[in-house]
N, CA, C and O of each residue as an XYZ file, in Angstrom:
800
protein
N      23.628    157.155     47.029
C      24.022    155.783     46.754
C      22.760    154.928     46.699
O      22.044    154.858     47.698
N      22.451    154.264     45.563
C      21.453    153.058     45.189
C      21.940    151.758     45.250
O      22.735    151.510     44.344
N      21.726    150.864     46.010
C      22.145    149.044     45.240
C      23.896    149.273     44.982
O      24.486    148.460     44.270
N      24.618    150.393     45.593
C      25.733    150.526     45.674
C      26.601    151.267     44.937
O      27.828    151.351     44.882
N      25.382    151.958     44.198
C      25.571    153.105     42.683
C      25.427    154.184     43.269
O      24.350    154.417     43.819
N      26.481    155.122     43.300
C      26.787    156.266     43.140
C      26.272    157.296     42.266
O      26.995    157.567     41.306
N      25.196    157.926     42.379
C      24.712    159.165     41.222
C      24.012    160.270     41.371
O      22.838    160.249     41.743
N      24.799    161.573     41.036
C      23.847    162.728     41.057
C      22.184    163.015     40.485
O      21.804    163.139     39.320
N      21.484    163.059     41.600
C      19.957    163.744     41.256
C      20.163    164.872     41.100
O      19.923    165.322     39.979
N      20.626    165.676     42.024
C      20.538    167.323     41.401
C      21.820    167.920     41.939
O      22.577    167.451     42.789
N      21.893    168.930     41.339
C      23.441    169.888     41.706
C      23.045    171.022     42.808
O      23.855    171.764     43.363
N      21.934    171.008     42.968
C      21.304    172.367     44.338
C      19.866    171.782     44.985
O      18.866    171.543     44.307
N      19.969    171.613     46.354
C      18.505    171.070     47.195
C      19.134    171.146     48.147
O      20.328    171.030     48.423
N      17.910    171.434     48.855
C      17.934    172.025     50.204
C      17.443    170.191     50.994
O      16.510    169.462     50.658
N      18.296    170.008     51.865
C      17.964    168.540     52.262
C      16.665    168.716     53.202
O      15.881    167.772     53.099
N      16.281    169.731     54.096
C      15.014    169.271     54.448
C      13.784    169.352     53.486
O      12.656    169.255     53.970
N      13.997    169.567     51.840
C      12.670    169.253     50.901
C      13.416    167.646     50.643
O      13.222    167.262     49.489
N      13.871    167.089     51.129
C      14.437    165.286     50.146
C      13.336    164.747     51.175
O      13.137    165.452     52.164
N      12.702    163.723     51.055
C      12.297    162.287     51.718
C      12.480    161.358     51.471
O      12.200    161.159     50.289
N      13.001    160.178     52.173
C      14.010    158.752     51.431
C      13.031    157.795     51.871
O      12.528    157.916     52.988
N      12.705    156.831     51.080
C      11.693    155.810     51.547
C      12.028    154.468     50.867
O      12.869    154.377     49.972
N      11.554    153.780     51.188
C      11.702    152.040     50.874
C      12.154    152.163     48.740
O      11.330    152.453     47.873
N      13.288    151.912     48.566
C      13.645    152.163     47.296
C      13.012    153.269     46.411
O      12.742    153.142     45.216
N      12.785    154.545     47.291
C      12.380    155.828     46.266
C      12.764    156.670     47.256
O      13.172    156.353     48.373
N      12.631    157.663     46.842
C      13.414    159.359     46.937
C      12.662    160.189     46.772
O      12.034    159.752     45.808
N      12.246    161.103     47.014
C      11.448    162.006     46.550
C      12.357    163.194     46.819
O      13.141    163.108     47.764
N      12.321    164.468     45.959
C      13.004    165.712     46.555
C      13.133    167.062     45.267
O      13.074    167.092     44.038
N      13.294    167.862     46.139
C      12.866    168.977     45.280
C      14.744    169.869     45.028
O      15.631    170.253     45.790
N      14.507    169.830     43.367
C      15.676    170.143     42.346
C      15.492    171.662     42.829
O      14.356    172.136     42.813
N      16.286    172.229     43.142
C      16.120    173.915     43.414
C      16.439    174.484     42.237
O      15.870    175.534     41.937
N      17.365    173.928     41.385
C      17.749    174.246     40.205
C      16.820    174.902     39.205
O      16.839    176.083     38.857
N      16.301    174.290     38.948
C      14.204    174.466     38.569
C      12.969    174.396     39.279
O      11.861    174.245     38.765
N      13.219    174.510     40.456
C      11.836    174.005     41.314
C      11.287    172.705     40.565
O      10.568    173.162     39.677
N      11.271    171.416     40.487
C      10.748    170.966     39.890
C      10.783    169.814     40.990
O      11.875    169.546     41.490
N       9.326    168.924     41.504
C       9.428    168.265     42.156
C       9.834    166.623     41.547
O       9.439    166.265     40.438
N      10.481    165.922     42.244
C      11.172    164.997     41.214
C      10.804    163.546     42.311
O      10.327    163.609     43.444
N      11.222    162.231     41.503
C      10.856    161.105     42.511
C      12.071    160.399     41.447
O      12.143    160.417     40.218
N      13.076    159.713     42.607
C      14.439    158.685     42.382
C      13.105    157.820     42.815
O      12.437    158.013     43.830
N      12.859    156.748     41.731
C      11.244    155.497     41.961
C      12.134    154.067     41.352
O      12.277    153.873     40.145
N      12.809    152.922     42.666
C      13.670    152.157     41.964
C      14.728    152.496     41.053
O      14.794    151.916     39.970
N      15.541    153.353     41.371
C      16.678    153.824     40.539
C      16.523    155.177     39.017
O      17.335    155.852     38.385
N      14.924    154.988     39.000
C      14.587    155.645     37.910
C      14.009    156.834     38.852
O      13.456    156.709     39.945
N      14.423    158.587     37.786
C      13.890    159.460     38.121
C      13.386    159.979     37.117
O      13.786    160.079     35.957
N      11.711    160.584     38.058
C      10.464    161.176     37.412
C      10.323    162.552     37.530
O      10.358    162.740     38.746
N      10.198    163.513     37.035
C       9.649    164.846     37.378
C       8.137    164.420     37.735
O       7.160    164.019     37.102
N       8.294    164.569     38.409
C       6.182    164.839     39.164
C       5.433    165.881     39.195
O       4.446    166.055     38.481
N       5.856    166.626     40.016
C       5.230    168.426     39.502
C       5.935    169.756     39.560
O       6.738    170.223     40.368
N       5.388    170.228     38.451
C       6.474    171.569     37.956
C       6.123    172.378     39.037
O       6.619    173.442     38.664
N       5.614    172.607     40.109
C       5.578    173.174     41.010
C       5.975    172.371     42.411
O       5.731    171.175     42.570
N       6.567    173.138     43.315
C       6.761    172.804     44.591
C       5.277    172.137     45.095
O       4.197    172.611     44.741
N       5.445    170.710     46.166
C       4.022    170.561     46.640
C       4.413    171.334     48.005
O       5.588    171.498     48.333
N       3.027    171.915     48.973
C       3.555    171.877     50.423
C       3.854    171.282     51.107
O       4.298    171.861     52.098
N       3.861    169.860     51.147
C       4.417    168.869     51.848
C       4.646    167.458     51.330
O       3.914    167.096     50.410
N       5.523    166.645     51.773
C       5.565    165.839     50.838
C       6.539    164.774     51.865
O       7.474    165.075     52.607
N       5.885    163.355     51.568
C       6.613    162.132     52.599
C       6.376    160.911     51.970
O       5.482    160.725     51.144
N       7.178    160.074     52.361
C       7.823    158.725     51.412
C       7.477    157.330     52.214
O       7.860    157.004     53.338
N       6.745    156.698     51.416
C       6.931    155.246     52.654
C       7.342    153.941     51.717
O       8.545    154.187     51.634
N       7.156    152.666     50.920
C       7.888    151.927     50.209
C       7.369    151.897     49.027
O       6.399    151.169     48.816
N       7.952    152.734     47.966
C       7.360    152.715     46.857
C       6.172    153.577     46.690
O       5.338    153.566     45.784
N       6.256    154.328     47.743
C       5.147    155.743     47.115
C       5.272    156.658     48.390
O       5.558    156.442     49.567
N       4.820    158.160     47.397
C       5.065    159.253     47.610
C       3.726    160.183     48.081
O       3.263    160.971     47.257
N       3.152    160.078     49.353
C       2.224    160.805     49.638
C       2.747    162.720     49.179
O       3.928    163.050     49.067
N       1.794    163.507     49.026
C       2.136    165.015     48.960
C       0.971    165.885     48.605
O       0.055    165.702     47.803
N       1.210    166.759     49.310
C      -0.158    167.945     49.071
C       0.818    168.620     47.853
O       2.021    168.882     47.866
N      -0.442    168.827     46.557
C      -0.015    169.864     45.723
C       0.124    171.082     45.554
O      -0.829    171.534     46.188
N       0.691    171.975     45.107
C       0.770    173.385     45.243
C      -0.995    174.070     45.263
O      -1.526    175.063     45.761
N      -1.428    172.976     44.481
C      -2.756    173.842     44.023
C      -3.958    172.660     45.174
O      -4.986    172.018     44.957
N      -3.034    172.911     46.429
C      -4.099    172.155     47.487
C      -4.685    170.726     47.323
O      -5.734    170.453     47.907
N      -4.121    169.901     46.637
C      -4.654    168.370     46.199
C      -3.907    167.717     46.964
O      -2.742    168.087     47.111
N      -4.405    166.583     47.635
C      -3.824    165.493     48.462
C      -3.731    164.541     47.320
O      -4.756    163.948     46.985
N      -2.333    164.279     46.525
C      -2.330    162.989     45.515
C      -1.148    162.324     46.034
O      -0.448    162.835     46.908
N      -0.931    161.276     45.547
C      -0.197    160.246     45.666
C       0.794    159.534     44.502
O       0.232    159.234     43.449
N       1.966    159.298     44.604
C       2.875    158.765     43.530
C       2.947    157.598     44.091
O       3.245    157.346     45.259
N       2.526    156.512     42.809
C       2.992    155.143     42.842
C       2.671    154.558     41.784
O       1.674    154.660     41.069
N       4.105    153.572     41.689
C       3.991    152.960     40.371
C       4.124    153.408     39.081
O       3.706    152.839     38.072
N       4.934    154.823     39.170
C       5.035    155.758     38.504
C       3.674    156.589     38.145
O       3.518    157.218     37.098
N       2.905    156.501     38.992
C       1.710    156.960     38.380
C       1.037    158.085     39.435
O       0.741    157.637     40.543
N       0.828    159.206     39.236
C       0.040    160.080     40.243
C      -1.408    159.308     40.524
O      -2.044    158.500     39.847
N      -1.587    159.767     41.505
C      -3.284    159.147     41.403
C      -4.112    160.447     42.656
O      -3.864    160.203     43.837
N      -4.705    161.279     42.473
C      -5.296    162.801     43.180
C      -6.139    161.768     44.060
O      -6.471    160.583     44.010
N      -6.309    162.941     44.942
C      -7.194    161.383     46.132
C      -8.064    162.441     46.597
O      -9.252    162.164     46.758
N      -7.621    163.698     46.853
C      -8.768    164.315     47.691
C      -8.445    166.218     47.738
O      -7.351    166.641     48.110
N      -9.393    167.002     47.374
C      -9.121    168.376     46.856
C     -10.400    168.793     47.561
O     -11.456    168.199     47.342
N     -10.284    170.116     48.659
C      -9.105    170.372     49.260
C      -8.331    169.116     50.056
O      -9.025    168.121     50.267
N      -7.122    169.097     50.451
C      -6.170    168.100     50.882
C      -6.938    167.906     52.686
O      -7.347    168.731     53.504
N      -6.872    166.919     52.686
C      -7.104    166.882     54.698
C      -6.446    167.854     55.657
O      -5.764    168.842     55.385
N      -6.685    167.517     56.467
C      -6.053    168.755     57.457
C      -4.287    167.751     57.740
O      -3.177    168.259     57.891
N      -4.677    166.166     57.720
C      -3.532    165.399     57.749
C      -3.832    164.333     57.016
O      -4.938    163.911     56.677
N      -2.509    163.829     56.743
C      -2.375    162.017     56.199
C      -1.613    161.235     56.895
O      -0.997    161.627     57.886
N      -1.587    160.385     56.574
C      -0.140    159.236     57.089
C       0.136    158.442     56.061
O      -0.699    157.761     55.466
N       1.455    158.508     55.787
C       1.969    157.260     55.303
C       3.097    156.448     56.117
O       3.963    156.769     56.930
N       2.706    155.325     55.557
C       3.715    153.963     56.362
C       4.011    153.089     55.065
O       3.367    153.042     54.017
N       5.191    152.398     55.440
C       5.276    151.498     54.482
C       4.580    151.846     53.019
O       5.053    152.733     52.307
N       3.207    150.936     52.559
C       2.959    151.059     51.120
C       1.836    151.667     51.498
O       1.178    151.873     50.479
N       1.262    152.072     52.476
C      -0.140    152.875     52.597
C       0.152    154.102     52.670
O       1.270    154.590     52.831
N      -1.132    154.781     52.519
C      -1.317    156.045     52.532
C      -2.956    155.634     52.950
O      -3.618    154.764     52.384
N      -3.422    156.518     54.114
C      -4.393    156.853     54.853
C      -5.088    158.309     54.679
O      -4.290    159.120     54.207
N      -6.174    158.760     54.901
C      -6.507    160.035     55.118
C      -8.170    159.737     55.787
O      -8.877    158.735     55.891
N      -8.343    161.431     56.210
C      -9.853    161.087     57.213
C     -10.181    162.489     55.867
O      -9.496    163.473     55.588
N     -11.755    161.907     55.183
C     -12.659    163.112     54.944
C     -13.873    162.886     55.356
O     -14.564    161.888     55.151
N     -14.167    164.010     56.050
C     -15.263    164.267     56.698
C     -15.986    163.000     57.517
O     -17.117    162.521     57.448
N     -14.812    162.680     58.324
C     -14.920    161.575     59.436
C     -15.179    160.156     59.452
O     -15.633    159.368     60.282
N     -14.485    160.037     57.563
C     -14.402    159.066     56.909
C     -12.977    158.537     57.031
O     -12.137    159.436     57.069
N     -12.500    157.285     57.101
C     -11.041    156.856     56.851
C     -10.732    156.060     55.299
O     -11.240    155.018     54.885
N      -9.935    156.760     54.771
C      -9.799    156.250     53.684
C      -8.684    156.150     53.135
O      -7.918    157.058     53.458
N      -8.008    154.923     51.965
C      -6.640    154.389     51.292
C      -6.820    154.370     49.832
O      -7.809    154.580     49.130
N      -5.807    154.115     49.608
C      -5.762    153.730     48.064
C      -5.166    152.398     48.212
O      -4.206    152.202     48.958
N      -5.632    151.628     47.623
C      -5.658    150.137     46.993
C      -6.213    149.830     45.809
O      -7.393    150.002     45.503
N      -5.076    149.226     44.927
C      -4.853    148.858     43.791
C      -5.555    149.766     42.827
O      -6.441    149.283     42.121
N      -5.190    151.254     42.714
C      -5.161    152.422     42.118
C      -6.517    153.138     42.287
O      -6.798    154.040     41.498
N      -7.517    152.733     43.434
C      -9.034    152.796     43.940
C      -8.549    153.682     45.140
O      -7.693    153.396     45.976
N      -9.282    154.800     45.030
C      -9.788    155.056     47.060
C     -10.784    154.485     47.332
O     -11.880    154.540     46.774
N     -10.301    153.625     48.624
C     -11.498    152.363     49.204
C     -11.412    153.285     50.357
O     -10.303    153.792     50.523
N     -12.576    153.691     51.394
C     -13.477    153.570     52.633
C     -12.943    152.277     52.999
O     -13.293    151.172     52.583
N     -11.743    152.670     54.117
C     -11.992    151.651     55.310
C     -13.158    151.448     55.590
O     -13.828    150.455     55.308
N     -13.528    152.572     56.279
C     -14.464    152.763     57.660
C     -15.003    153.873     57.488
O     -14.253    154.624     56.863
N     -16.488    154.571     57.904
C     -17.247    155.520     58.163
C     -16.735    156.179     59.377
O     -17.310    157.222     59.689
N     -15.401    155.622     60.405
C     -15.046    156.328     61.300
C     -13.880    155.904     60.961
O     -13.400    155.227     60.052
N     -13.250    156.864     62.596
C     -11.807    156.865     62.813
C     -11.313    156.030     63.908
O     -11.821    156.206     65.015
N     -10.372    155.121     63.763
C     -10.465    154.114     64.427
C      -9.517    154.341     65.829
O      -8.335    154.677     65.889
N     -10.307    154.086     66.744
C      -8.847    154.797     68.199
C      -7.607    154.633     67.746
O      -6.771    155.485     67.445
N      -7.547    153.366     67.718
C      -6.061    152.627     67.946
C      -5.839    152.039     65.948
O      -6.746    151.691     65.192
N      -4.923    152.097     65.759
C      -4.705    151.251     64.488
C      -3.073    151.477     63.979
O      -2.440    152.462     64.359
N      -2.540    150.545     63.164
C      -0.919    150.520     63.134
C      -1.063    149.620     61.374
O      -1.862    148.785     60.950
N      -0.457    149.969     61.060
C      -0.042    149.355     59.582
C       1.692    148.789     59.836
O       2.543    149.061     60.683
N       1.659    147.803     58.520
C       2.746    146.965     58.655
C       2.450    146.470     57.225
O       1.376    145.940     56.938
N       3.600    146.696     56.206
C       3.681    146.174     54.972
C       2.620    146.935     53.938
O       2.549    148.144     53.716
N       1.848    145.900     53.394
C       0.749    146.467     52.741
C      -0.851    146.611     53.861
O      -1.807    147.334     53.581
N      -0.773    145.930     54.810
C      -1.719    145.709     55.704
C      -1.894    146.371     56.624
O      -0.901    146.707     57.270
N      -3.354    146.865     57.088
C      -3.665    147.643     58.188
C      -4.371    146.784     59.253
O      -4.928    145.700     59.079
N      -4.279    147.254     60.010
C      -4.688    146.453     61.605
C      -5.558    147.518     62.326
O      -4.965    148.469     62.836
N      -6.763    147.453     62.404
C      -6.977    148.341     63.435
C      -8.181    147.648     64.582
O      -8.728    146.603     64.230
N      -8.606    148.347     66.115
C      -9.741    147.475     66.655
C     -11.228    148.715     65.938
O     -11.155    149.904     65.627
N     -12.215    147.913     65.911
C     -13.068    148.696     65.285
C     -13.829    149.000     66.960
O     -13.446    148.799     68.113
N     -15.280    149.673     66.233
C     -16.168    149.840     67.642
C     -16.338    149.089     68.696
O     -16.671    149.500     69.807
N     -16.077    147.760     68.335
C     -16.504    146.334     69.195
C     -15.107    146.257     69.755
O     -15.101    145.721     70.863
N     -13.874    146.648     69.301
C     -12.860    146.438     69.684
C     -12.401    145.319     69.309
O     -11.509    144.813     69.991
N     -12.912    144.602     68.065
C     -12.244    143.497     67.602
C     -11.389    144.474     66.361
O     -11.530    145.532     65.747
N     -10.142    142.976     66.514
C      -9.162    143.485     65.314
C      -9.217    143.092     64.172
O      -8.903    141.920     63.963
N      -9.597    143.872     63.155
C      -9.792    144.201     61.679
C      -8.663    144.326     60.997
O      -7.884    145.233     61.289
N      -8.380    143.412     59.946
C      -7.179    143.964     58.866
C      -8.056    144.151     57.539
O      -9.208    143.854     57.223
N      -7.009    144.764     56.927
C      -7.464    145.467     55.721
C      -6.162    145.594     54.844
O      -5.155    146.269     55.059
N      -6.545    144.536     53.519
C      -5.066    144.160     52.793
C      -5.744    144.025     51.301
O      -6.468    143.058     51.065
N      -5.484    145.033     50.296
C      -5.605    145.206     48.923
C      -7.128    145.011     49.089
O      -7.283    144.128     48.245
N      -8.193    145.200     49.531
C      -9.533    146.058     49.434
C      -9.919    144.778     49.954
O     -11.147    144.728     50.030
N      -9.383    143.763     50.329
C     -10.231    142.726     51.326
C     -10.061    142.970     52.884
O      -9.024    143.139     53.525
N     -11.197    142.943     53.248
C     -11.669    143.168     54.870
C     -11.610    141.443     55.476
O     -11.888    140.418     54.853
N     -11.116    141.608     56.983
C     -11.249    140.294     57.818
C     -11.268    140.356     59.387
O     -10.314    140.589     60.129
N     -12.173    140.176     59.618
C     -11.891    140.376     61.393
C     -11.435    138.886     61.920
O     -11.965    137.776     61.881
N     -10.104    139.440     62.471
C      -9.402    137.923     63.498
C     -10.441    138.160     64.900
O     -10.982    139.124     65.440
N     -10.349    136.457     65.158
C     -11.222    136.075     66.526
C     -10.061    136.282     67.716
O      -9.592    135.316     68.319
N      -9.753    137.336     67.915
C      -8.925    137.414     69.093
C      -8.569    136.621     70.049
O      -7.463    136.616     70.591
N      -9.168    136.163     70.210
C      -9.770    134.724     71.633
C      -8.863    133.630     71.184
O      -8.141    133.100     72.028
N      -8.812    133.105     69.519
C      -8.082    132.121     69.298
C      -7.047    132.358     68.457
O      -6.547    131.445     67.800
N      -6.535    133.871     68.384
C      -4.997    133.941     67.025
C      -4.464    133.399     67.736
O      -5.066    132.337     67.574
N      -3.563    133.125     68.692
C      -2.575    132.607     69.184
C      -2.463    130.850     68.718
O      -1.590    130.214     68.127
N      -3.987    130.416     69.388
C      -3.753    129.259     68.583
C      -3.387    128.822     67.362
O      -2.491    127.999     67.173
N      -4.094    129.377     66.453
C      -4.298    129.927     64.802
C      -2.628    130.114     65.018
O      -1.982    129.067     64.958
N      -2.081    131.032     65.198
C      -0.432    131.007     65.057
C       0.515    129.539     65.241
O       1.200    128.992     64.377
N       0.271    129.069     66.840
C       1.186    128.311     66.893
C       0.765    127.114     66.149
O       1.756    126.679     65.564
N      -0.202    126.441     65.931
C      -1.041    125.883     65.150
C      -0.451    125.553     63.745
O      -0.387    124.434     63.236
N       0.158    127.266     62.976
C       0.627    126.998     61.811
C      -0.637    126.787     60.968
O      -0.628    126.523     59.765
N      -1.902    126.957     61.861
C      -2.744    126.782     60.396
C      -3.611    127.680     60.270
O      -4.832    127.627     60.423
N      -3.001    128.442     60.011
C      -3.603    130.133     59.500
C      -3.430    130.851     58.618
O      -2.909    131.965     58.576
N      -3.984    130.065     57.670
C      -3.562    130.209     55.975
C      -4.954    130.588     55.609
O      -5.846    130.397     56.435
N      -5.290    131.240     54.155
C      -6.580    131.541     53.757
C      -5.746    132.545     52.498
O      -4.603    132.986     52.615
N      -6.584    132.729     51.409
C      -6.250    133.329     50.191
C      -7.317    134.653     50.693
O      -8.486    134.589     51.074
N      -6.558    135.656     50.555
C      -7.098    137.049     50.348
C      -6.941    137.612     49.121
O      -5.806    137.704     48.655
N      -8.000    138.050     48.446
C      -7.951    138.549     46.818
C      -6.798    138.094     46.331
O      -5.835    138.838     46.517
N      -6.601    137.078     45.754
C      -5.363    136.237     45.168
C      -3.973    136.761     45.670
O      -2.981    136.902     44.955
N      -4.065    137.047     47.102
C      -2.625    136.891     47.506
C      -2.480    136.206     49.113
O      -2.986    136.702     50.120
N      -1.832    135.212     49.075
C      -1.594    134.571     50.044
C      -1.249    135.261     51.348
O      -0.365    136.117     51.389
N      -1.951    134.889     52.426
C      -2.265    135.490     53.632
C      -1.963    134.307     54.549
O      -2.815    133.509     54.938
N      -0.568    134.271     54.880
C       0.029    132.882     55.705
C       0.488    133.303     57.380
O       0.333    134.319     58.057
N       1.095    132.015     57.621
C       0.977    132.121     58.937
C       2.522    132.731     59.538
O       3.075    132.554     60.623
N       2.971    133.593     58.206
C       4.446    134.412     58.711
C       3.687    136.236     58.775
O       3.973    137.176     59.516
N       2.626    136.117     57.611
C       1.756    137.601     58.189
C       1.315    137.504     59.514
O       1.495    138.299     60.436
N       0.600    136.231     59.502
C       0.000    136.164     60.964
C       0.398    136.623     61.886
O      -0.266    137.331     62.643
N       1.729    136.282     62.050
C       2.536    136.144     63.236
C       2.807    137.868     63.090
O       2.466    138.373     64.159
N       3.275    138.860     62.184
C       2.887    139.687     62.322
C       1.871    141.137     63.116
O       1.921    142.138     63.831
N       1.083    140.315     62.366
C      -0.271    140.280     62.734
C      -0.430    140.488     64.070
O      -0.670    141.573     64.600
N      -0.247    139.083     64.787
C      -0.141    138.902     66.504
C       0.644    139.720     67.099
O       0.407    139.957     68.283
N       1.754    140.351     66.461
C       2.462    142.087     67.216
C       1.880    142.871     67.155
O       1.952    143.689     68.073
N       0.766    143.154     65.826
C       0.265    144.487     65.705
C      -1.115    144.368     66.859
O      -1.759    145.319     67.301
N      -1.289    143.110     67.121
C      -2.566    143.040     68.391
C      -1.925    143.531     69.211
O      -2.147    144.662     69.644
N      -0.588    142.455     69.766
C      -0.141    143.205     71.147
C      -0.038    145.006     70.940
O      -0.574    145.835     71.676
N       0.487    145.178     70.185
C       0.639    146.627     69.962
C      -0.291    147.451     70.445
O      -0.125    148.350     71.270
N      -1.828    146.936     69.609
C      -2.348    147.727     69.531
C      -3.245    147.714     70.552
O      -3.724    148.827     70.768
N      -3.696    146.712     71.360
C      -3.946    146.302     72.950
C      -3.572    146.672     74.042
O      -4.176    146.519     75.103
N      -1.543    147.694     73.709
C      -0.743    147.888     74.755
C      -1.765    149.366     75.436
O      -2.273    150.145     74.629
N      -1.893    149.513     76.517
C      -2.159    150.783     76.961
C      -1.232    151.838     76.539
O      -0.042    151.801     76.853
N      -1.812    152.894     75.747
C      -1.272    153.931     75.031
C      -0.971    153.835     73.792
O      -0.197    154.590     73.203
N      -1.794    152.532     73.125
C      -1.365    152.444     71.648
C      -2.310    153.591     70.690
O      -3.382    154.099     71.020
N      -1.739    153.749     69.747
C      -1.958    154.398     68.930
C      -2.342    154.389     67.369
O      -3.070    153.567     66.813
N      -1.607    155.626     66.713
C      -1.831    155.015     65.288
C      -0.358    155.808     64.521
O       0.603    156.131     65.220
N      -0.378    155.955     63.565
C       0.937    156.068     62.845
C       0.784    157.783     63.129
O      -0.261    158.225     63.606
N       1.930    158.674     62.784
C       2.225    159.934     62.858
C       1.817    160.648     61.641
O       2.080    160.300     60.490
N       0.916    162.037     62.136
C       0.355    162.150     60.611
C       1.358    163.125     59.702
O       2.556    163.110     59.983
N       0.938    163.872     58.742
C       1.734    164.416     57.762
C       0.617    165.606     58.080
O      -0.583    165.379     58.234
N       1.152    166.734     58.140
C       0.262    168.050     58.544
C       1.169    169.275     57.960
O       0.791    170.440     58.091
């Protein structure tokens, strides 16, 4: 069921190859082996081979390929990110993460951008945006290939304030992310925080 529409993807699948994510589907047709993506109501064949793994977050489809490639579906569009594939990934929401060779790295706006030259202890994503504390332990977001470190000391003010507005690469960065934002601190401040669950 879609938007309240009723419709067959395939007549044979095994439900632990399906992954359901923020208006897409991903899942494998047994009928043909053919790996397929329900992307907003529309379905894609993606690859004529089974991938080994494969997970969904809003509007894209992290997956290792049969032939060992860590690529990515979005926007109807594959985009290969890294061959051989990591040992893990994560996806959340609209990100997709990976570590090579003790590098952290995303795709934003059809680019693999380098977070970071490391791996960050603690870090949590939310939407399109990542949050993490860097070496200094200040908190860093990272939203469509613009970098910003919040002054910890004063978000709260900055929140209740209401005046914590600023344009990030032409998309508005207001004070309802913020507030956001100010969970993924507590979060990520809580003793025992972490980071998202990987894909292995």
């Amino acid at each position: 069921i879609y938007r309240g529409n009723t419709r067959v993807l395939c007549r044979n699948s095994d439900f632990s190859r399906v992954s359901l994510g923020g208006d897409i589907v991903a899942f494998m047709d047994d009928d043909d082996d053919t790996f397929r993506v329900l992307d907003h109501g529309r379905s894609d064949d993606v690859e004529q081979f089974a991938p080994l793994n494969f997970t969904t977050g809003a509007g894209l489809v992290g997956y290792v390929s049969a032939t060992g490639e860590l690529r990515c579906w979005s926007d109807r569009v594959v985009h290969p990110l890294m061959k051989p594939a990591p040992t893990a990934y994560y996806v959340q929401d609209s990100v997709i993460t990976w570590i090579d060779k003790g590098q952290w790295w995303t795709l934003s706006r059809d680019e693999r951008v380098m977070i970071e030259p490391f791996v960050p202890e603690m870090w949590q994503v939310s939407g399109g945006c990542i949050a993490y504390l860097d070496l200094n332990r200040q908190l860093q977001v990272q939203m469509e290939q613009a970098r910003m470190k919040l002054d910890t000391s004063r978000l709260l003010e900055n929140l209740t304030s209401g005046a914590f507005e600023r344009d990030m690469s032409q998309k508005r960065f207001d004070a309802n992310t913020a507030l956001g934002l100010g969970d993924l601190q507590a979060r990520l401040l809580q003793a025992g925080g972490g980071r998202s669950q990987p894909v292995d």
